[in-house]
C-alpha positions, 0 to 999 in steps of 0.5 A: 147187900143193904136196901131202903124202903121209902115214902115220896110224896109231893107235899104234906099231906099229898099224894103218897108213893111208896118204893124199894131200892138198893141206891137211895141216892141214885134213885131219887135223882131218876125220881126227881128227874121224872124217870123213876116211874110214871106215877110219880112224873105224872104226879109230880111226886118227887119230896123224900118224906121217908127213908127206912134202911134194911142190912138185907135188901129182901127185908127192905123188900117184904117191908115195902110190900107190907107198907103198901098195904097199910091204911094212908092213916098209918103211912102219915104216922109213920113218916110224921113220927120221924119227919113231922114237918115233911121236910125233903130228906133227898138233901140229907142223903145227898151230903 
């Protein structure tokens, strides 16, 4: 089973949510519905900067633990690298 590793943010430059599943799509409908976690209700953090597919759901895991723990400096490269314009890729997912 496949995972995803994500970055949601509430604008460009804003605050910053990092998080692991094995449904992209139906987790961010519970994101965007203020039921994926308090943080990001509370933040109202809910625009899909980035998406990072894994064949192996532990990968997507150990990759969601190690981007965590990287400088907010990094997270920007890294959704800026793909994503430049901070675009929200939930419409891209839900084609």
């Amino acid at each position: 089973m496949g995972g995803w590793v994500y970055i949601l943010a509430n604008r460009k430059n804003g605050t910053l949510y990092t998080g692991v599943t094995a449904d992209i799509a139906a987790r961010m409908v519970q994101h965007r519905e203020g039921t994926g976690s308090r943080f990001t209700a509370r933040y109202g953090v809910t625009r899909l900067v980035y998406a990072g597919p894994h064949d192996d759901i532990t990968a997507a895991i150990a990759r969601e633990k190690a981007i965590k723990k990287w400088r907010r400096a990094w997270k920007i490269e890294l959704i800026e690298r793909d994503n430049p314009d901070w675009r929200d890729l939930f419409f891209d997912i839900n084609r």
